[in-house]
Every structure is written in structure tokens, then in C-alpha cells.
C-alpha positions as CSV (number, residue, x, y, z in Angstrom):
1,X,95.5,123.6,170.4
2,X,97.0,125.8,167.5
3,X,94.2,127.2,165.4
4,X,95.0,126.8,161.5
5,X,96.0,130.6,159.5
6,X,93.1,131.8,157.7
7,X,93.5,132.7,154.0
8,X,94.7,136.3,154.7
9,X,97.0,136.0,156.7
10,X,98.7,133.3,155.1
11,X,98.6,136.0,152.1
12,X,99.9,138.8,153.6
13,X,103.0,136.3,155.3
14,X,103.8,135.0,151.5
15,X,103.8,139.3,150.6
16,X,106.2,140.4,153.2
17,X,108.2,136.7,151.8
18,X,108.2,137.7,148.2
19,X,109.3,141.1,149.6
20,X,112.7,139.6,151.6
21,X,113.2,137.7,148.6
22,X,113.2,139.9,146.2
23,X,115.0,142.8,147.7
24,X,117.6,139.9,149.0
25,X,118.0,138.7,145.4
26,X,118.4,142.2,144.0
27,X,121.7,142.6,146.2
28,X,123.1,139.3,145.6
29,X,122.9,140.0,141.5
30,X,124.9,143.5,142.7
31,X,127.1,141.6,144.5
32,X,127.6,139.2,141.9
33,X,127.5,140.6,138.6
34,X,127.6,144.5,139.1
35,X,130.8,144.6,140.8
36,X,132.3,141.7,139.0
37,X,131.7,143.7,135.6
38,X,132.7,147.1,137.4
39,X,135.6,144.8,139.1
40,X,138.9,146.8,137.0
41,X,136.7,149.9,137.6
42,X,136.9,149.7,141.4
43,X,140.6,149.7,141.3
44,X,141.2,151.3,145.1
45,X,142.2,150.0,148.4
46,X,140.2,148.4,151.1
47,X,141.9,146.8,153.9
48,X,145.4,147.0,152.7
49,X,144.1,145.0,149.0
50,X,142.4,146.1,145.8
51,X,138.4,146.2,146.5
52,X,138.1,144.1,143.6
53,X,140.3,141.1,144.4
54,X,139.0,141.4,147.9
55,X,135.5,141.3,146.8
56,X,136.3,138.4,144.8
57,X,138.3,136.8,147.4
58,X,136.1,137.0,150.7
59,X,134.0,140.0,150.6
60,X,131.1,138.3,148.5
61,X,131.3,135.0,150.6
62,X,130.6,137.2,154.1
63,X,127.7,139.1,152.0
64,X,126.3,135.7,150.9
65,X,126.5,134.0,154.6
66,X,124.9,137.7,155.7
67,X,121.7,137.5,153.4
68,X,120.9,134.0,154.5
69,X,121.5,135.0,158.1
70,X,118.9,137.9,157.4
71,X,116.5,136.0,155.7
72,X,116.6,133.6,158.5
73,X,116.4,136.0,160.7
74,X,113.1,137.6,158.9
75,X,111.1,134.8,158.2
76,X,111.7,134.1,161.9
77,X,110.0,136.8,162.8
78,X,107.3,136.6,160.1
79,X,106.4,133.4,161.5
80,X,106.3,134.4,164.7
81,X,103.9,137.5,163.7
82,X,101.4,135.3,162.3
83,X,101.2,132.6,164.4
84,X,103.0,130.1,161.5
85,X,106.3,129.4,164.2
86,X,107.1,125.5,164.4
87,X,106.3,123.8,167.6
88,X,108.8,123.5,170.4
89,X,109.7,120.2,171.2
């Protein structure tokens, strides 16, 4: 039988959340806005295109697949460090 989390440790798994969240969030507003209003600014080439139309065009749809894949990837383990993973069925 799974015993239930006590306070703390349910505390200290919503900290290292807040932490993935926030530091995820602070790159997808770079990502976003930063190098959108920097975009005529970053006028070199990257992969045979200007880094600004291939941010726009996939560059900031890879980053965005990438931070849900880390997140996923975190809270994973987070769960599994504090005993919070779902049952198997």
C-alpha cells in the first residue's frame, strides 16, 4: 500500500515545480518576444537562411516542443523522487 506525502515533501516537490516553471517560462518570453523585437537585428545566416525568418519559421516551434519535452521529462523525475509517480496499470 502507497503511504500518502507528508506536508514537506509535497512542499519541497511544488519548489523544485515553481523552479522548472519559471526558468522554462523565462526562455519561452526570450524566445518569443526578445528575438522577435531584436528579429531585423539578427540579420545573419543560419542554415543557409536569415536567423530571424528561420527563428520565425521553425526554430521557435522546435524550442517550444523542446521545453514541454523537458518539463515532462522533470516532473517525471520529481515524481519519482518523492514517491508522487502514478500507479502502473
Amino acid at each position: 500500500m502507497k503511504q500518502t506525502p507528508t506536508v514537506e515533501t509535497l512542499r519541497r516537490y511544488w519548489r523544485i515545480n515553481l523552479r522548472w516553471i519559471s526558468g522554462l517560462m523565462l526562455v519561452w518570453f526570450v524566445v518569443s518576444f526578445v528575438l522577435v523585437f531584436f528579429a531585423r537585428d539578427l540579420n545573419f545566416q543560419f542554415m543557409g537562411w536569415p536567423f530571424s525568418f528561420w527563428m520565425a519559421a521553425q526554430g521557435s516551434l522546435l524550442i517550444y516542443l523542446l521545453l514541454v519535452v523537458i518539463y515532462a521529462w522533470a516532473m517525471h523525475r520529481a515524481d519519482v523522487a518523492h514517491g508522487l509517480q502514478e500507479p502502473e496499470d
